[in-house]
Backbone as XML, in Angstrom:
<?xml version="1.0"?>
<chain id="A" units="angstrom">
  <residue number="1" name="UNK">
    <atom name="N" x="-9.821" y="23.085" z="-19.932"/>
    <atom name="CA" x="-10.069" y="21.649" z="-19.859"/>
    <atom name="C" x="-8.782" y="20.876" z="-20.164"/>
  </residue>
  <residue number="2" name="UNK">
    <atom name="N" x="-7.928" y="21.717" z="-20.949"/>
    <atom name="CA" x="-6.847" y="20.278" z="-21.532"/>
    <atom name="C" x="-5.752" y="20.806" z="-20.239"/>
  </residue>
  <residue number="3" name="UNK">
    <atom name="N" x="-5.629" y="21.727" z="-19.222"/>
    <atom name="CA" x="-4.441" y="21.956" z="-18.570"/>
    <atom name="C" x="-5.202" y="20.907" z="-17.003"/>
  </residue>
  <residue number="4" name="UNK">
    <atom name="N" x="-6.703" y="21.069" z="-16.864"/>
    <atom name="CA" x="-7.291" y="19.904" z="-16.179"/>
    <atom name="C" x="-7.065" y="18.573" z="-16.855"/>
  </residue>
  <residue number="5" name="UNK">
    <atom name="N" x="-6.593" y="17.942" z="-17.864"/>
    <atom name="CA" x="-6.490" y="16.628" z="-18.371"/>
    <atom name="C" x="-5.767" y="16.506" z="-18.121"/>
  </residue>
  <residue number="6" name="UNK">
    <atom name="N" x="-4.572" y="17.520" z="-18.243"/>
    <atom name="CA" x="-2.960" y="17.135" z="-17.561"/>
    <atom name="C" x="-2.299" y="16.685" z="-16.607"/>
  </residue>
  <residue number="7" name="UNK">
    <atom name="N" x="-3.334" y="17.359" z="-15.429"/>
    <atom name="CA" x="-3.231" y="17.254" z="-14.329"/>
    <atom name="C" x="-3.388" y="16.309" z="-13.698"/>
  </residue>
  <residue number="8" name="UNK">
    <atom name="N" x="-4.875" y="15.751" z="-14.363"/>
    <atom name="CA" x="-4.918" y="14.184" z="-14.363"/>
    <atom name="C" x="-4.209" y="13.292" z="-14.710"/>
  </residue>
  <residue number="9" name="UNK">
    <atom name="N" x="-3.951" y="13.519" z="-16.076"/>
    <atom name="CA" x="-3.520" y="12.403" z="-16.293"/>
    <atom name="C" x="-1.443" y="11.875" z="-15.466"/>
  </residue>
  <residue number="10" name="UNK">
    <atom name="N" x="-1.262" y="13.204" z="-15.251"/>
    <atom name="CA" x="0.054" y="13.042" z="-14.290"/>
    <atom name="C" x="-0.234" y="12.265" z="-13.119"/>
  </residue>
  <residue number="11" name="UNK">
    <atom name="N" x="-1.336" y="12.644" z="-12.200"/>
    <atom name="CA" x="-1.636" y="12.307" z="-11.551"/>
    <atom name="C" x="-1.688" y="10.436" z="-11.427"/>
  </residue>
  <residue number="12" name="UNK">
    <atom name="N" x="-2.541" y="10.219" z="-12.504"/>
    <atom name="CA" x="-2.742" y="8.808" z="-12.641"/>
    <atom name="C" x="-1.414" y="7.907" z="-13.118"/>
  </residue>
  <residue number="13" name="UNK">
    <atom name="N" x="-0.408" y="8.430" z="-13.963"/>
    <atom name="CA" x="1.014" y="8.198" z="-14.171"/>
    <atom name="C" x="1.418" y="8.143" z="-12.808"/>
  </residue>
  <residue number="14" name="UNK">
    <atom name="N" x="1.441" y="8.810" z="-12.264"/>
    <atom name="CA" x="2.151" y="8.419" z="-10.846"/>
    <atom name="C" x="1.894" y="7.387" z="-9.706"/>
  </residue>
  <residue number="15" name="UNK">
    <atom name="N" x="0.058" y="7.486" z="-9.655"/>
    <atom name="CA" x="-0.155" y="6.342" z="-9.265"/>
    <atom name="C" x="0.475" y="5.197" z="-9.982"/>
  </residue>
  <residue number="16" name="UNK">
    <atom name="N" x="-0.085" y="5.154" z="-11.149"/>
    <atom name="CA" x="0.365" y="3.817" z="-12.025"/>
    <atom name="C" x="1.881" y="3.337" z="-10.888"/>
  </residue>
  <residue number="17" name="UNK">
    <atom name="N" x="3.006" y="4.214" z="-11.410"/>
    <atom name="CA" x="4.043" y="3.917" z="-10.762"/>
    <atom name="C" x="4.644" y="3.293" z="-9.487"/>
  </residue>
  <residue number="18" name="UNK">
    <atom name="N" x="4.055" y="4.353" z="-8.454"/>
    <atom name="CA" x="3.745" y="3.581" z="-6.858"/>
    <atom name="C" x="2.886" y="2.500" z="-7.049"/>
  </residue>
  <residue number="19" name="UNK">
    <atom name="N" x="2.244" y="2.172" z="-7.281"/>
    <atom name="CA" x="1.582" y="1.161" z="-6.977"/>
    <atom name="C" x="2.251" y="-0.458" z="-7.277"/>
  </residue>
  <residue number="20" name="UNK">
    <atom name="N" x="3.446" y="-0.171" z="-8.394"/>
    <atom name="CA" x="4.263" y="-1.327" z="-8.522"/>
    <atom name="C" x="5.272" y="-1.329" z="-7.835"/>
  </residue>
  <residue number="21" name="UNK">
    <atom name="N" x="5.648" y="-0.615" z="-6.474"/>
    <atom name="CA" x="6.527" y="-0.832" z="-5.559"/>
    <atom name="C" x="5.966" y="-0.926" z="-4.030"/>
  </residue>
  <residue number="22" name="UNK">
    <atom name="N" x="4.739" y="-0.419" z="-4.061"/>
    <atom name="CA" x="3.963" y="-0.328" z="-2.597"/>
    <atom name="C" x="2.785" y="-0.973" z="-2.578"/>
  </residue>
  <residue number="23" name="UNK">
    <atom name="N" x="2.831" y="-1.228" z="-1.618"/>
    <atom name="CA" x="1.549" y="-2.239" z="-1.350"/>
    <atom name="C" x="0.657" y="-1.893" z="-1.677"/>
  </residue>
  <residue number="24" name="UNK">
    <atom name="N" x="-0.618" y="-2.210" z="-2.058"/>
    <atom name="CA" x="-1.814" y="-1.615" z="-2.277"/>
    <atom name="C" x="-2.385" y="-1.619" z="-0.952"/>
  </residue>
  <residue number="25" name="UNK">
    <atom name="N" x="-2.201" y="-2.437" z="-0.360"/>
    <atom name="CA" x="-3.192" y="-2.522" z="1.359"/>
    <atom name="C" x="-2.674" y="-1.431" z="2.439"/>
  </residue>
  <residue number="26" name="UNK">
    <atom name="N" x="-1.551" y="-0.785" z="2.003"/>
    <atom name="CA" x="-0.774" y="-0.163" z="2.874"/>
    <atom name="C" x="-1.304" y="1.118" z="2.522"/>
  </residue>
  <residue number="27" name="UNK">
    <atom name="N" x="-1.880" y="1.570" z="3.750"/>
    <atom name="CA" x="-2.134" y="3.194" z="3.958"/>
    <atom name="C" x="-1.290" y="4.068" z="4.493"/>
  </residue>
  <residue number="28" name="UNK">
    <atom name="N" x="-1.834" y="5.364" z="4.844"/>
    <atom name="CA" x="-1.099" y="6.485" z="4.642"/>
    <atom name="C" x="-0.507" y="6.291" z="6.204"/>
  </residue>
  <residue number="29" name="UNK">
    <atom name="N" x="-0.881" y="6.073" z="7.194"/>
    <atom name="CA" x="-0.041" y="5.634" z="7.882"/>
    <atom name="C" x="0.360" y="4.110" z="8.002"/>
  </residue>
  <residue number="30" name="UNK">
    <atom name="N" x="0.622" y="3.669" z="7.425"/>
    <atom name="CA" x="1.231" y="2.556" z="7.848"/>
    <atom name="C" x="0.553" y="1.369" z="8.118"/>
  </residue>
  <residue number="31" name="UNK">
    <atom name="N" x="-0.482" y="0.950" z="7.690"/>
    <atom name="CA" x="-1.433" y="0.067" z="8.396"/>
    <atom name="C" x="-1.755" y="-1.133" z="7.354"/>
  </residue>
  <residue number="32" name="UNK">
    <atom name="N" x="-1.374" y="-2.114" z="7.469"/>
    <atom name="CA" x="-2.422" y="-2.704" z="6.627"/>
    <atom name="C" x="-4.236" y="-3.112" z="6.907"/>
  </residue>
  <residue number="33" name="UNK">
    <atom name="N" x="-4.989" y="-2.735" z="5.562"/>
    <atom name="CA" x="-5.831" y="-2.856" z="5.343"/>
    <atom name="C" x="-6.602" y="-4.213" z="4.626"/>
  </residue>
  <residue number="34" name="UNK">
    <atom name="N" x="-5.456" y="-4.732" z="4.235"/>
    <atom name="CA" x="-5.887" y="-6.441" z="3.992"/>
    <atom name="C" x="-6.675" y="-7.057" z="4.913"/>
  </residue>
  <residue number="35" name="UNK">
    <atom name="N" x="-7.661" y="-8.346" z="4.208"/>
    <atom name="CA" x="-8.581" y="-8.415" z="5.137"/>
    <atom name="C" x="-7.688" y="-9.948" z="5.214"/>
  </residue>
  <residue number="36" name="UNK">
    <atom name="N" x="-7.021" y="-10.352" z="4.844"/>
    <atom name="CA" x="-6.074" y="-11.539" z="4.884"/>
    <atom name="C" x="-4.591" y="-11.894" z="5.474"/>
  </residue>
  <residue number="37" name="UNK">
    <atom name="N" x="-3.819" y="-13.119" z="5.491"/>
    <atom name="CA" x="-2.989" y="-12.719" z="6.194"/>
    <atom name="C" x="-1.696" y="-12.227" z="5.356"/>
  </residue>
  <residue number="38" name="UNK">
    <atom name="N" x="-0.543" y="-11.847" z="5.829"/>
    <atom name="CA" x="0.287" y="-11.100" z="4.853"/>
    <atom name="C" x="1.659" y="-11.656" z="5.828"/>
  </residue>
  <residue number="39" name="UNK">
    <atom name="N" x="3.016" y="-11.788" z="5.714"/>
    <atom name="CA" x="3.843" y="-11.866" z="6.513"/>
    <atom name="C" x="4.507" y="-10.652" z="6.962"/>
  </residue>
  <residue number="40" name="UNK">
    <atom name="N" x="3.877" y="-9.443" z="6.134"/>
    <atom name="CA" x="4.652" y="-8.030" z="6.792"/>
    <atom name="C" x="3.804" y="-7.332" z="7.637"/>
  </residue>
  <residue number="41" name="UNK">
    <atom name="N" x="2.650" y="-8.054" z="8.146"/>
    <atom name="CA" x="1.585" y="-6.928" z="9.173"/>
    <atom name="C" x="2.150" y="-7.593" z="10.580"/>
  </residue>
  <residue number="42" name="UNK">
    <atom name="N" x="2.071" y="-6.212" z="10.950"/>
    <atom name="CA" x="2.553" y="-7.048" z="12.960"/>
    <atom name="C" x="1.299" y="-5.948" z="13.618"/>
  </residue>
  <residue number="43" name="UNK">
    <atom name="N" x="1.441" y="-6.916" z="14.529"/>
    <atom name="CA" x="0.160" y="-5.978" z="15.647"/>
    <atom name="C" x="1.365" y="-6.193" z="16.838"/>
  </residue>
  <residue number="44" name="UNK">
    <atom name="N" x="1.185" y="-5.399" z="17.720"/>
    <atom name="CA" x="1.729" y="-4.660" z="18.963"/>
    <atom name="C" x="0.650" y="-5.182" z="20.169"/>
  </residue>
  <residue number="45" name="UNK">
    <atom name="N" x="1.376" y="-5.870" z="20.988"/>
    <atom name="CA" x="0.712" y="-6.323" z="22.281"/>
    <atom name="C" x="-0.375" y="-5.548" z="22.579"/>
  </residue>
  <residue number="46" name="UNK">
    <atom name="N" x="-1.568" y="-5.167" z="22.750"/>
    <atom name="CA" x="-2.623" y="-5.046" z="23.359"/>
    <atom name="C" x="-3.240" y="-3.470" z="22.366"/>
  </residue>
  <residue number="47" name="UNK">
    <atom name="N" x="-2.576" y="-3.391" z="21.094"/>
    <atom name="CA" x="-2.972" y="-2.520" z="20.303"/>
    <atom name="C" x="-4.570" y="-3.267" z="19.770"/>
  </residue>
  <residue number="48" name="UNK">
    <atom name="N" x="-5.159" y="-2.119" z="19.243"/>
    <atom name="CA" x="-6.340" y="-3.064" z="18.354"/>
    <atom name="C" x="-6.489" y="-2.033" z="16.994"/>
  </residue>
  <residue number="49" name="UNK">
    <atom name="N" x="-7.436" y="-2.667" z="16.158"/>
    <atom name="CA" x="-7.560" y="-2.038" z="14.777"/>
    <atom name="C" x="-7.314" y="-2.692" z="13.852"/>
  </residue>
  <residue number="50" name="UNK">
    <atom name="N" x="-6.110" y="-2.047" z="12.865"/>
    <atom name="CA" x="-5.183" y="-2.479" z="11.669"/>
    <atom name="C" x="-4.092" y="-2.880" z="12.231"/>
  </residue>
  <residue number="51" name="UNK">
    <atom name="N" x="-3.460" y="-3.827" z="11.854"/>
    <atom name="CA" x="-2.112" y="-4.527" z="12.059"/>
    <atom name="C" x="-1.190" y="-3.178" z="11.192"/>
  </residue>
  <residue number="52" name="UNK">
    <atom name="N" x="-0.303" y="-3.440" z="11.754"/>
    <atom name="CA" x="1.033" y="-2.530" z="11.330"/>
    <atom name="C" x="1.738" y="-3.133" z="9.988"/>
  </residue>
  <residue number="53" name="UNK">
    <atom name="N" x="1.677" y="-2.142" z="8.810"/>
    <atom name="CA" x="2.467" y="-3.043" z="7.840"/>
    <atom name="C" x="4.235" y="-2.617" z="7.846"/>
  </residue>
  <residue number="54" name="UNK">
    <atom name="N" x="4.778" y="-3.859" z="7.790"/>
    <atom name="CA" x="6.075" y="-3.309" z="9.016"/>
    <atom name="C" x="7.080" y="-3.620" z="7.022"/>
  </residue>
  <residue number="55" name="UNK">
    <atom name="N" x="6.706" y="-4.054" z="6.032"/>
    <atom name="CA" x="7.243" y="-3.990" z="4.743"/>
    <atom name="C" x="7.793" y="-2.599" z="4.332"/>
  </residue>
  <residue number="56" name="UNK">
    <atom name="N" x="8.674" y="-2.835" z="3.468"/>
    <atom name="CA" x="9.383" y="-1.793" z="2.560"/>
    <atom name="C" x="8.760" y="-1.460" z="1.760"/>
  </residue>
  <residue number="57" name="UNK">
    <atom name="N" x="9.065" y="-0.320" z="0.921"/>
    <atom name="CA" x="8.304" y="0.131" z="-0.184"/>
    <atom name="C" x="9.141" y="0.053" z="-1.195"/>
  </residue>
  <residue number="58" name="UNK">
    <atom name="N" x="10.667" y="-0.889" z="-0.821"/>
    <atom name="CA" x="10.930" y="-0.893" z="-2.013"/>
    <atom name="C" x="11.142" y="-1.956" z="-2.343"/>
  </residue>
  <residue number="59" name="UNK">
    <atom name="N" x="9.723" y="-3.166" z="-1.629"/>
    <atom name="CA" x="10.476" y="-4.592" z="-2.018"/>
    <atom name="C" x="8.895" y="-4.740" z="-3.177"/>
  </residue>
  <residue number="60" name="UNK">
    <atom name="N" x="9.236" y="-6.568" z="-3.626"/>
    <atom name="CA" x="7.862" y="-6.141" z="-4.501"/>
    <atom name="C" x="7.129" y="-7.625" z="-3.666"/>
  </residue>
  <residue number="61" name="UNK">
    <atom name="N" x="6.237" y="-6.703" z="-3.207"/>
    <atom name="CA" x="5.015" y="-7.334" z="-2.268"/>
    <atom name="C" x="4.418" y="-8.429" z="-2.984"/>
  </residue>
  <residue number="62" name="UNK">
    <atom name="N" x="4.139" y="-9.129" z="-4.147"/>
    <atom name="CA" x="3.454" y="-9.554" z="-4.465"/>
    <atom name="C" x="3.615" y="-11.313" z="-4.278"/>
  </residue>
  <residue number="63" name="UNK">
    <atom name="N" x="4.818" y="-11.745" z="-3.288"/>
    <atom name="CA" x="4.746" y="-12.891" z="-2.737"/>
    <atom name="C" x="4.467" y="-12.774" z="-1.553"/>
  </residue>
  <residue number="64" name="UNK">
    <atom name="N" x="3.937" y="-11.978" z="-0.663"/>
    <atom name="CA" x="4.179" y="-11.677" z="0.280"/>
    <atom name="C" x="2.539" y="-12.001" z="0.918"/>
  </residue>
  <residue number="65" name="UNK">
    <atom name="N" x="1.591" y="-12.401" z="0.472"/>
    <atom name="CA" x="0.293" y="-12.420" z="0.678"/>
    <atom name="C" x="0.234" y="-13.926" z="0.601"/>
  </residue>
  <residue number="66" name="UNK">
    <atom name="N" x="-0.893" y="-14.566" z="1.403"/>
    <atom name="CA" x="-1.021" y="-15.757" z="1.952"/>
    <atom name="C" x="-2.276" y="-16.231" z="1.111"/>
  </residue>
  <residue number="67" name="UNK">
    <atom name="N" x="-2.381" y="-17.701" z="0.880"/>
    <atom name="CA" x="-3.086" y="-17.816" z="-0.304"/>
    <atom name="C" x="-4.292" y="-18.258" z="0.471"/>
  </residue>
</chain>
């Protein structure tokens, strides 16, 4: 049990970490998942779905969302 707590709890340390440089809306490919507007999502002429989150991961997103 305590080498399973470890594991976790690394685990969750790391999230912690990414999550203050990457978007939260931004998935594993690339997409934003915001249901709002953002200035880093682009959509592609006649694509449909998720808009493209076209942001860095190493900027800090948190002006970047539309009120």
């Amino acid at each position: 049990m305590d080498r399973l707590w470890e594991i976790y709890r690394q685990i969750g340390e790391t999230a912690n970490l990414v999550s203050k440089r990457r978007c939260p809306y931004k998935d594993v490919q690339d997409r934003c998942t915001a249901r709002f507007g953002c200035r880093n999502q682009s959509r592609r002429p006649g694509s449909e779905g998720l808009p493209l989150c076209t942001g860095s991961d190493d900027l800090n997103y948190r002006g970047a969302w539309e009120i």
